[in-house]
C-alpha positions in Angstrom: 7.4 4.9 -9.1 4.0 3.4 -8.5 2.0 1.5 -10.3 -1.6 -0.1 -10.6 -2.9 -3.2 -8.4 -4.7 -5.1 -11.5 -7.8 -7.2 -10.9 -8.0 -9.5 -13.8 -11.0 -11.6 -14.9 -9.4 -14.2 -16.8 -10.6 -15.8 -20.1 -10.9 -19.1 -20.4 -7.7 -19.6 -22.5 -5.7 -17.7 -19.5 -7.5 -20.0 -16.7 -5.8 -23.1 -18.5 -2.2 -21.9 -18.5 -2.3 -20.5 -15.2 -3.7 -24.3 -14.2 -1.0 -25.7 -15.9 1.7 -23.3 -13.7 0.3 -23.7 -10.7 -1.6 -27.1 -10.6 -4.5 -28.2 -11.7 -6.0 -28.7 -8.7 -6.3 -24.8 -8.0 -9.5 -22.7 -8.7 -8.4 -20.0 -10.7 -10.8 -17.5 -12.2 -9.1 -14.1 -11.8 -5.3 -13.0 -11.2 -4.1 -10.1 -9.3 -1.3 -8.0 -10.9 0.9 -6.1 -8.3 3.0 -4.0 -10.8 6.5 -5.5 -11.4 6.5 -6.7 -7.8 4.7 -9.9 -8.6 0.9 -11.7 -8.5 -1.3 -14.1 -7.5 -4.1 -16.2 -9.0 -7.4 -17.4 -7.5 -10.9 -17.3 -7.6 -13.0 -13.8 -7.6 -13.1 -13.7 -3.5 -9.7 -14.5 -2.8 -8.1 -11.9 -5.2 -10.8 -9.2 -4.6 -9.9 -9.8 -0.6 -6.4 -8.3 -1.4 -7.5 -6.1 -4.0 -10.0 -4.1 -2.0 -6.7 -4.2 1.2 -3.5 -3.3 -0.6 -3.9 0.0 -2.2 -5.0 1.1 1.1 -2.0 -0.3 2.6 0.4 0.3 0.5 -0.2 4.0 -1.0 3.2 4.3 -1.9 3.6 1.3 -4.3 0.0 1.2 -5.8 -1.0 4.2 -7.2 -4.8 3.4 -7.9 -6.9 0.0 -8.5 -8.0 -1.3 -11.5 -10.7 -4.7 -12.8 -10.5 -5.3 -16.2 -11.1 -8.3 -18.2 -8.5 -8.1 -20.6 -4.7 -7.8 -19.7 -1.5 -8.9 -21.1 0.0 -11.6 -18.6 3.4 -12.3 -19.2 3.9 -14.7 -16.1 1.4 -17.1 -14.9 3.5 -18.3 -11.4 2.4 -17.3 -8.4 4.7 -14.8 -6.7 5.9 -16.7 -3.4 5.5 -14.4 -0.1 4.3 -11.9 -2.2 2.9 -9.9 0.9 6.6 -10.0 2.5 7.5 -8.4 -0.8 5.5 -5.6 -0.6 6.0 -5.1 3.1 9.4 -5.0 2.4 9.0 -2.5 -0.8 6.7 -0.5 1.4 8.3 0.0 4.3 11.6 2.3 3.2 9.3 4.1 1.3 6.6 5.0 3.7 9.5 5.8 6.3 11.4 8.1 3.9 7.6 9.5 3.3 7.2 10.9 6.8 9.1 13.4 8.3 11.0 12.9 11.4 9.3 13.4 14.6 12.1 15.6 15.5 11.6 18.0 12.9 7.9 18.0 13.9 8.6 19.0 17.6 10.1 22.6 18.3 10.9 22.8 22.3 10.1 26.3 23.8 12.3 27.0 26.6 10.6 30.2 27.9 8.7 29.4 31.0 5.1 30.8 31.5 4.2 33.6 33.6 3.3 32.5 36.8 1.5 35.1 39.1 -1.2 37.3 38.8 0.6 40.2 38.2 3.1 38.9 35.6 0.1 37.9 33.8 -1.0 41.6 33.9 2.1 42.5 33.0 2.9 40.1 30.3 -0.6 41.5 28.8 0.2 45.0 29.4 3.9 45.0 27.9 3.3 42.1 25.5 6.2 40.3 26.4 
């Protein structure tokens, strides 16, 4: 199932308790939401930088992107490794996405005519 990568600007009420989860010494002004998979927080240019990177990358866990400046936040932590997370989520997916390069390869075993006059021939008869 895939879901939306969330840019949030946050209010000013949401910028203190994500301070007070993840220090106050952090610059936080928006949060990205990755689903159920995790997020981070940050200022503008360090969320947009994954935001405008990871629905490209990952197609098959982020269906579309999506800024808003009002969203629900139930969890103000910062998901730890959350990129090894979603390479990890990714990864069966996109494989199980593709098909095999074995179904894409059919092996013809009849050899091509080599002479002149099997080439006439081959046009001549169709074979």
């Amino acid at each position: 199932m895939k879901h939306n990568l969330t840019l949030v600007q946050l209010s000013a009420e949401q910028i203190i308790l994500a301070k007070e989860v993840n220090g106050p010494r952090k610059q936080v002004t928006h949060g990205l939401i990755c689903g159920p998979h995790g997020q981070i927080f940050g200022t503008e240019k360090q969320c947009r930088k994954y935001y405008s990177v990871w629905v490209k990358i990952f197609p098959q866990l982020f269906d579309k992107g999506v800024e808003t400046n009002q969203f629900e936040i139930m969890d103000y932590k910062d998901t730890f490794n959350l990129v090894n997370i979603l390479l990890e989520l990714h990864g069966p997916l996109e494989s199980a996405s593709r098909p095999s390069i074995n179904s894409q390869c059919s092996i013809s075993t009849k050899k091509p005519p080599v002479g002149i006059f099997s080439r006439l021939w081959t046009k001549v008869t169709g074979l």
